[in-house]
N, C-alpha and C positions, 0 to 999 in steps of 0.2 A: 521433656524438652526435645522433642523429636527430631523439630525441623532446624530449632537451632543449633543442633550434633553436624548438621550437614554444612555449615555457613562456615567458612573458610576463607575469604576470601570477597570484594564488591561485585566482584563476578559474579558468585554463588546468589547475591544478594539481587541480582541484576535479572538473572529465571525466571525468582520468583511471579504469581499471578496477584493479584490484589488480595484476594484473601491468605492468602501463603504469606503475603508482607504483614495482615494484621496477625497471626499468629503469630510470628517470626515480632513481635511487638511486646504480645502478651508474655511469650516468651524470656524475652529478654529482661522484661520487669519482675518475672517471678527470679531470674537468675541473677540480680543484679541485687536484689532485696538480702537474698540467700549469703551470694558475696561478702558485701556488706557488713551484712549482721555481723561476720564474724570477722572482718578484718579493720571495719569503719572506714571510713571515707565520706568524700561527697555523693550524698544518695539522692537530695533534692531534686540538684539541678540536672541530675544524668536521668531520673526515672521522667521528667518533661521536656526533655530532646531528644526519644527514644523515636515515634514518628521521621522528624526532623530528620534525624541521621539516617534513616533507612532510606528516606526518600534523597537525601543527598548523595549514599551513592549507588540509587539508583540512577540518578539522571547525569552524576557527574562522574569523570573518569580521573578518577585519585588513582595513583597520585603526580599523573601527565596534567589535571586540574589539579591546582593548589587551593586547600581547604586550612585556613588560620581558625586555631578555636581562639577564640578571647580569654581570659583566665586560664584555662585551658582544665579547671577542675570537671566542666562538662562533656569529656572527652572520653566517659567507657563504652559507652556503646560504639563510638568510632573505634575505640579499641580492640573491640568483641567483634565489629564487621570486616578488619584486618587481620584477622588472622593470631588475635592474644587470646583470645577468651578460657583456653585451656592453661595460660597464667594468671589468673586471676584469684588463685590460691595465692599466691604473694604477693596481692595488691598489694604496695606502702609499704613491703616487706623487705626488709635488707637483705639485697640481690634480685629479689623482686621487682617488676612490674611498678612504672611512675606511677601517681596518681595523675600529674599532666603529663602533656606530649613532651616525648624526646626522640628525638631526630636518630637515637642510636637505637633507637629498639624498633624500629619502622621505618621505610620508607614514605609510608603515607603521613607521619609526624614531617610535616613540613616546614615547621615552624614552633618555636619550645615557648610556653608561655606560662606563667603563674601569676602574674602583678596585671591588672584590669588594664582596658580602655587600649593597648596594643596592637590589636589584631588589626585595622584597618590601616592603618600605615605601613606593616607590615607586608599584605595583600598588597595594598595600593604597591609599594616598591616591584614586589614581584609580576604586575599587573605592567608596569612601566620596561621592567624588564624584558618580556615576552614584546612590547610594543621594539625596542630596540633591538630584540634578535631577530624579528619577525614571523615569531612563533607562536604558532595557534596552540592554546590554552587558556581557559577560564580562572581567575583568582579569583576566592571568595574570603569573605571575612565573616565568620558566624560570633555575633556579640549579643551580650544581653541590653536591656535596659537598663539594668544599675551602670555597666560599663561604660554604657553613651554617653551619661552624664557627665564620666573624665574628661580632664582639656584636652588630652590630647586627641580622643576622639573627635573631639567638634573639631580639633585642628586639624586632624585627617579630613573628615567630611568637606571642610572650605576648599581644602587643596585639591581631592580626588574630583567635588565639582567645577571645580574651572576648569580641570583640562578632558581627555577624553578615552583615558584608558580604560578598559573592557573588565571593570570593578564590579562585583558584585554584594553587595555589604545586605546580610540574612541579620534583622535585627527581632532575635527571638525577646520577645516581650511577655513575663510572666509576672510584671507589677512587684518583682522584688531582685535586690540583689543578694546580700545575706541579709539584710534588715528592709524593711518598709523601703521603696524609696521615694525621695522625696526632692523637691525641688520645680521648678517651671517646666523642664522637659518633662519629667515624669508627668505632669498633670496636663502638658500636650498630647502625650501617649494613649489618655485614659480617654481626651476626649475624640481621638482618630479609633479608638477600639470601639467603643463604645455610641458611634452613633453611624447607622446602618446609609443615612439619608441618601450620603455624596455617591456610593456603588450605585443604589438601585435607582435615582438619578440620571448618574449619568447614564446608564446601561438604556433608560426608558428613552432619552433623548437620540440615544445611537439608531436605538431601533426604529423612532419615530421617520427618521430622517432616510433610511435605507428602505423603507415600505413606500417613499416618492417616486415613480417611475421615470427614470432617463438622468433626470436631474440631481437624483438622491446621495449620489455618494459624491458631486461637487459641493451639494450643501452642504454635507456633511462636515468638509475638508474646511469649509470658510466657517461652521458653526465650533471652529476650536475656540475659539475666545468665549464663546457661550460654555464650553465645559470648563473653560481655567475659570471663567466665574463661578461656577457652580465650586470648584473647589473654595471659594474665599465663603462662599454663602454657607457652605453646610459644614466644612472643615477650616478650625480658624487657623491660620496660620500658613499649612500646607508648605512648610520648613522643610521636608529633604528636599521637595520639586523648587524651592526658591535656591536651595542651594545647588543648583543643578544636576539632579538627580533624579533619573525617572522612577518613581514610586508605584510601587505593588502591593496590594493590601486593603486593611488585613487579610491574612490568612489563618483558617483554623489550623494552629500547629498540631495539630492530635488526627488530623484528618490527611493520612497518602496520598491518595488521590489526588486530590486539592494542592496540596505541595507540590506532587510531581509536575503537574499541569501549568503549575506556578512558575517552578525552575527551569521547565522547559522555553515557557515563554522568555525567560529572563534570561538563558541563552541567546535567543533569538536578539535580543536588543544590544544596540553597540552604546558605549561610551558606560557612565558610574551607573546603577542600579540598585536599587533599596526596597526587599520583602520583606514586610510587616509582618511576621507570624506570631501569631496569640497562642501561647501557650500557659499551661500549670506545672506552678512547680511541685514536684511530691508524686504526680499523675500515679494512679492508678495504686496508690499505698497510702490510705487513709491516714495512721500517722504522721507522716511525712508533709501531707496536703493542710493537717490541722495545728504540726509545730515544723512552719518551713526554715525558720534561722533555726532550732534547733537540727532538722536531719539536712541543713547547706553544710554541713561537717559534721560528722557523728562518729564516735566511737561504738566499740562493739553493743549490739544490742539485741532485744529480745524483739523476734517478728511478730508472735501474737500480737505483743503489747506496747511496742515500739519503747519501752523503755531500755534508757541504758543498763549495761552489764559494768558493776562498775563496784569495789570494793572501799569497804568504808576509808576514808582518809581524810588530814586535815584541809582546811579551806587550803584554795591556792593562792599565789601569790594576787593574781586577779582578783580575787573575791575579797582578798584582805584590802587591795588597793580603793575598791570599789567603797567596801563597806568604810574607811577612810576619808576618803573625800567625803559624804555622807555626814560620817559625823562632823570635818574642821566644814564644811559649809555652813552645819547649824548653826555655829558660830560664826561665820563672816561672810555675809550676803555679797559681797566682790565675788564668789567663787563663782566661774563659770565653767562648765564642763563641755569638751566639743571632741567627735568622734568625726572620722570620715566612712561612715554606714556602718559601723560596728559597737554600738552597745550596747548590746550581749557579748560579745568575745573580750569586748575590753572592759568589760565589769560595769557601766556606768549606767544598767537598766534599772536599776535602783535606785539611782540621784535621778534619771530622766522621770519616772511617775513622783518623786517626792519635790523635784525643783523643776518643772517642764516649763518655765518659764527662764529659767538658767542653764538649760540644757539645749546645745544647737549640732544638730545630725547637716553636713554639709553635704551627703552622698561620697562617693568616692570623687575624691578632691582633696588631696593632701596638701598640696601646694596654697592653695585658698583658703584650706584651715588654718597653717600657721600663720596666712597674712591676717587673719582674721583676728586672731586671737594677738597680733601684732595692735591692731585696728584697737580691742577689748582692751587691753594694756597699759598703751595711751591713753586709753581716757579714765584709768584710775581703777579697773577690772581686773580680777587675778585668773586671768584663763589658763587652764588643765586641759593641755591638748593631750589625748589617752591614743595610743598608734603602735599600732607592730612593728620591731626597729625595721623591718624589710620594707613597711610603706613609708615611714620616714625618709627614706633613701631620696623619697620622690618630690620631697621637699626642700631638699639643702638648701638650694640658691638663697628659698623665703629665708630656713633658720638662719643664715650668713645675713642677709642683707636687711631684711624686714625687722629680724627680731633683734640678734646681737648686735648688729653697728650701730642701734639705737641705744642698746642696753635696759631690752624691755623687757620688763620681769613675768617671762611666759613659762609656765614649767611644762615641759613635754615629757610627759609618763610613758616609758617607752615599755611596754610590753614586747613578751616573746625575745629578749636579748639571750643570745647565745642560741643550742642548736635545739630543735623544735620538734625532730625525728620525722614522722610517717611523709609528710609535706614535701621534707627535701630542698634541693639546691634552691630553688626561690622564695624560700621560708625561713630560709636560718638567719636568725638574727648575731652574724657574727662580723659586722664592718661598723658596726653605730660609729663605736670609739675612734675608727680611724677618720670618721669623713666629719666628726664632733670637736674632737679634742683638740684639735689645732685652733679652732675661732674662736676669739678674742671675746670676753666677758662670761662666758658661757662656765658655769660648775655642772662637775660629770660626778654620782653616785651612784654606788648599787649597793644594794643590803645583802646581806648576808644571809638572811633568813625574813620570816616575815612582819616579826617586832620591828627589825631595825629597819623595816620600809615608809612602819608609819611614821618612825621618827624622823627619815630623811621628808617624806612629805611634809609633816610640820617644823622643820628647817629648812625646806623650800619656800614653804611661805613667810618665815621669817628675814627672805633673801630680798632686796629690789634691784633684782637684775637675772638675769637668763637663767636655769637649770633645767638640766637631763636626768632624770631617776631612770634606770633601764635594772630589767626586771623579768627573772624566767620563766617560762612555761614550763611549770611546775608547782608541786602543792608544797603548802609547807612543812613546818616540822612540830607543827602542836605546841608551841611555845605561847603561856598565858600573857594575856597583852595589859602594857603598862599605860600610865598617861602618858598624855604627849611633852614632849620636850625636846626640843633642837639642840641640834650634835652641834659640836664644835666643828668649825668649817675648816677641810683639807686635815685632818688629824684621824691618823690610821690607831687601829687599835689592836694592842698586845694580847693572843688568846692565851698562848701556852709558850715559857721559858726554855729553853735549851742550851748547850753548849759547841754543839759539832755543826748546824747546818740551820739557815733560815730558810723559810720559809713564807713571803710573801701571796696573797690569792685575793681577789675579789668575785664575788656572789656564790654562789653554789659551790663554787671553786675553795673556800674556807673549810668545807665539811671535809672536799677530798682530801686538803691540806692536814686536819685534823686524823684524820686514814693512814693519810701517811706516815705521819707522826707514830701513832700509834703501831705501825705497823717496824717501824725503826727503832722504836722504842726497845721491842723482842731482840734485836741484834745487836743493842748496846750502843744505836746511835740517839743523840738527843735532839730536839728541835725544836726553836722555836718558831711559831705562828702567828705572823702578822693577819687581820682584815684591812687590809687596802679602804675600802670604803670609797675614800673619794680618790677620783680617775684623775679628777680637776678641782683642783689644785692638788698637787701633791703632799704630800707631808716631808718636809724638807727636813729638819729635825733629824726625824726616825730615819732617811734614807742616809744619813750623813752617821752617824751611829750603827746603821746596820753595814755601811760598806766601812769603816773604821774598825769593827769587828771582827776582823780576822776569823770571819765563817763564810764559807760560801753561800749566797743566796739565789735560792727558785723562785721564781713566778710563775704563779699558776692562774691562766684566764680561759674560760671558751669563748674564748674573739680571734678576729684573725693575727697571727704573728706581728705584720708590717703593719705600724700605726698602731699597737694596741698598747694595752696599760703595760706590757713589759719594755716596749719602746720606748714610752715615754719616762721611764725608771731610767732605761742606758742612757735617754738623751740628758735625763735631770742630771745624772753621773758625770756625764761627759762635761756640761757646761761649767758643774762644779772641782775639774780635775778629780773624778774620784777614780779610782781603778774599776773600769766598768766590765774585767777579768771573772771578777768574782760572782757575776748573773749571770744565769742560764735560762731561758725562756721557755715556757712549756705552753702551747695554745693552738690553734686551728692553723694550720702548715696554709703553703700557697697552691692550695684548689678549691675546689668544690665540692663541700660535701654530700655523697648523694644520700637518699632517706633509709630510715632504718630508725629501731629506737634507741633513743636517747643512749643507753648503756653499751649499746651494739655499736652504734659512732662513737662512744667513748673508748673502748678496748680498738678499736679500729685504729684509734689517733693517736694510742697510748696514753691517753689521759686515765690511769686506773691507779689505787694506790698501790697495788704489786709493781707497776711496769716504771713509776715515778718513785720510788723504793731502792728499786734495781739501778737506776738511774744516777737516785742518789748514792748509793751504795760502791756504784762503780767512780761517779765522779770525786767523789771522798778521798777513795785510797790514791786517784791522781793527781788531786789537788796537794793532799797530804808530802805527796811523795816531788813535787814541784817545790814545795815549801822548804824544804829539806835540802835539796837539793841547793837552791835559792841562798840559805844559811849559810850552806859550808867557804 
């Protein structure tokens, strides 16, 4: 990797001659494979914007131009042309190198993104801005095709086309987002890629018209309306130019050349602008190109063979979810299954080939799904919206208004609750509870392990009215699975008795609890262990008997502090005059957690059972000694 030893910088990248840039290509896809392999990451989408990004900064001056990735998981090669590449031993690695942009590691990160469909609005603002200082710089927006299909995309798009800021929105088109996509855009997309007519066309038309002598280039000027027809004849639709957007395209995204020539041009044009570049995902690494939602996220893996490096363990939470639904559908044809472009990550690619007929992939559209499944509900359907709590985020309004003020029995399977490691700040699933738990009808669970998942799912189905099942990224614990049977609703349950100190916990958070226990046990404190279970409705009961106890109680959750299940513990206290003294809150502090794995954010937050031992250990002998005190 010769020439990529020398690249430091968009400068360095800016020298180079045309063949220098396909090297400097080849290059970086052998380097990024290598990476990869051993740290996992997004290898898809970055090995088919490698072109792309060489030619952007080539022709654009980052980061006086402002370049928005969309997702922003396509963003190593931008990384590697700024001056990181020599971090990339710690991609995703705590202290390590983002896997998306962050504004603190780069100037040329001008913009932090990990949730889709973003970047144009984003652009467009800064786009608006530069129009209001009166400062010459290009804003561009690089999105993919899964991303466009977001609303708020298209709501970017209406807006940026009515007025006339100097936008440039690069919609890299590789016919996938992490899954197939699907929908009316998509299949607009395939037919502007896909039929050569309207360029060679119009280009013959231009040329006919300027080989007229004298007269040629007034005809020309009047034969516009003859080329916007041609756009309805050959291309149906011709949606960015309705939307007022002068369109460019396609373009081969694997081709410099062609791109720079492209961007150049796109420069040159004032007001919104829209390049069509065709690219693949995977480029130039055969695995990659033949399982593209397997290597859109990948763990460490073998390059010969693109298989993962991966040690036996039991299914995970996902898989058990997945194989679940599966079986209670076989039994109640109401189940319908809906994903917003993720099922593979949310388990559901198994119900989609066995019920494809009950199985609805919306694209990324989370807000639509749960009206949808609002829509399913009503008329008698038991919809299974499957969603990473971090995309849920992007739904609330629907969950409040569409589902719960109806009281419509939707259960949203929230995968990835709590922290999620290599991903980071826009991945951790640690706010569900707080932006859930306050609306009206809605029951909040989470299991403990992965027996007690399937049970809450088939006591979600025994519910007619709203539930949240939230659920970790995580495998489980090898526990043989029973028939189904619905939990008693809002009823926590007792694992292990003690005398000196409770301990309350919901999901993964039980085992630590158990840790701890054990680990107090040695120093001659006793504890007992509650499972929380349900977030919503409380267990009124047991909260009323553990704070009558005369033992101090922990709670332990990976959610955030404000709004979570130990909040709602003090507020159930409070409302019932109990002494809300005797809780102490143990759970995600108020920031941001940045990425790292799972155990490494955990000792980081002191969520371990040493440091919550310690904890307890010190709060004991104060509590103790207040007690005492208190008596005399």
């Amino acid at each position: 990797m010769t020439l990529l030893k020398t690249i430091s910088s968009p400068e360095t990248v800016k020298q180079l001659n045309a063949n220098e840039k396909r090297q400097l290509a080849a290059e970086i896809r052998d380097f990024l494979i290598e990476k990869v392999s051993k740290t996992g990451g997004h290898l898809g989408p970055n090995l088919g914007v490698v072109e792309l990004t060489i030619a952007l900064h080539s022709v654009f001056e980052s980061p006086k131009d402002k370049i928005v990735w969309d997702v922003g998981h396509q963003s190593y090669v931008h990384k590697i042309l700024t001056g990181r590449k020599d971090e990339f031993e710690g991609l995703r690695c705590y202290k390590g190198i983002s896997g998306f942009p962050k504004c603190k590691e780069s100037e040329h990160d001008v913009f932090e993104t990990g949730h889709s469909s973003t970047s144009i609005s984003a652009a467009l603002g800064m786009a608006i801005a530069g129009q209001l200082r009166n400062e010459e710089y290009h804003s561009i927006a690089v999105i993919g095709d899964g991303a466009m299909t977001g609303g708020m995309a298209l709501e970017a798009l209406n807006h940026a086309g009515h007025g006339d800021a100097n936008l440039i929105v690069i919609l890299n088109d590789n016919e996938m987002s992490i899954a197939p996509n699907v929908g009316a855009l998509s299949n607009y997309l395939t037919r502007v890629r896909t039929d050569p007519n309207y360029s060679r066309a119009k280009d013959d038309i231009e040329l006919f018209f300027k080989k007229i002598p004298a007269i040629g280039n007034t005809m020309l000027k009047t034969a516009e309306r003859i080329k916007d027809s041609l756009k309805y004849l050959f291309v149906s639709g011709m949606l960015f130019e309705e939307l007022g957007f002068t369109y460019l395209g396609p373009i081969d995204g694997h081709n410099i050349e062609d791109l720079e020539m492209t961007f150049q041009q796109a420069k040159k044009c004032k007001g919104p602008i829209l390049v069509h570049i065709l690219t693949k995902k995977g480029q130039g690494y055969e695995p990659a190109i033949e399982n593209p939602d397997l290597f859109h996220g990948v763990g460490p893996f073998c390059i010969d063979t693109g298989r993962p490096i991966k040690e036996p363990c039991p299914p995970s939470f996902t898989q058990v979810f997945g194989e679940t639904l599966v079986e209670l559908a076989e039994k109640d044809p109401n189940i319908i299954a809906i994903t917003a472009a993720m099922p593979t990550g949310t388990g559901l690619k198994a119900f989609a080939q066995k019920f494809p007929k009950r199985f609805i992939d919306v694209g990324i559209a989370e807000q639509h799904a749960v009206t949808l499944a609002a829509g399913l509900a009503r008329q008698g359907f038991r919809p299974v919206f499957a969603v990473y709590s971090t995309f849920l985020q992007r739904g609330y309004d629907q969950v409040l208004h569409d589902v719960c003020l109806q009281n419509l029995p939707v259960i949203f399977a929230i995968d990835r609750a709590g922290l999620v490691g290599q991903d980071g700040e826009t991945h951790h699933g640690v706010f569900d509870i707080s932006y859930l738990r306050h609306i009206p009808n809605l029951t909040i669970m989470m299991p403990k392990d992965e027996e007690e998942l399937r049970q809450m799912m088939c006591t979600a189905l025994s519910m007619q009215s709203p539930v949240a099942i939230r659920y970790p990224r995580l495998n489980g614990y090898g526990i043989p699975q029973s028939s189904l049977s619905p939990l008693l609703t809002g009823k926590m349950e007792s694992i292990r008795q003690g005398k000196d100190l409770t301990i309350v916990a919901i999901g993964p958070m039980v085992e630590l609890a158990n840790e701890v226990a054990n680990v107090l046990d040695g120093k001659g404190i006793h504890t007992t262990v509650i499972n929380g279970r349900f977030i919503k409705p409380l267990d009124g009961a047991m909260l009323h008997n553990l704070a009558t106890g005369g033992r101090p109680i922990f709670v332990l959750e990976e959610h955030a502090l404000q709004g979570g299940f130990g909040s709602a513990i003090l507020e159930f206290m409070e409302s019932e005059q109990l002494d809300t003294s005797v809780v102490r809150r143990f759970g995600i502090p108020d920031e941001f957690v940045e990425h790292g794995t799972r155990d490494q954010l955990l000792e980081q937050l002191g969520l371990t059972a040493e440091k919550i031992a310690f904890q307890a250990q010190k709060h004991l002998l104060e509590y103790n000694a207040y007690n005492k005190t208190a008596s005399l």
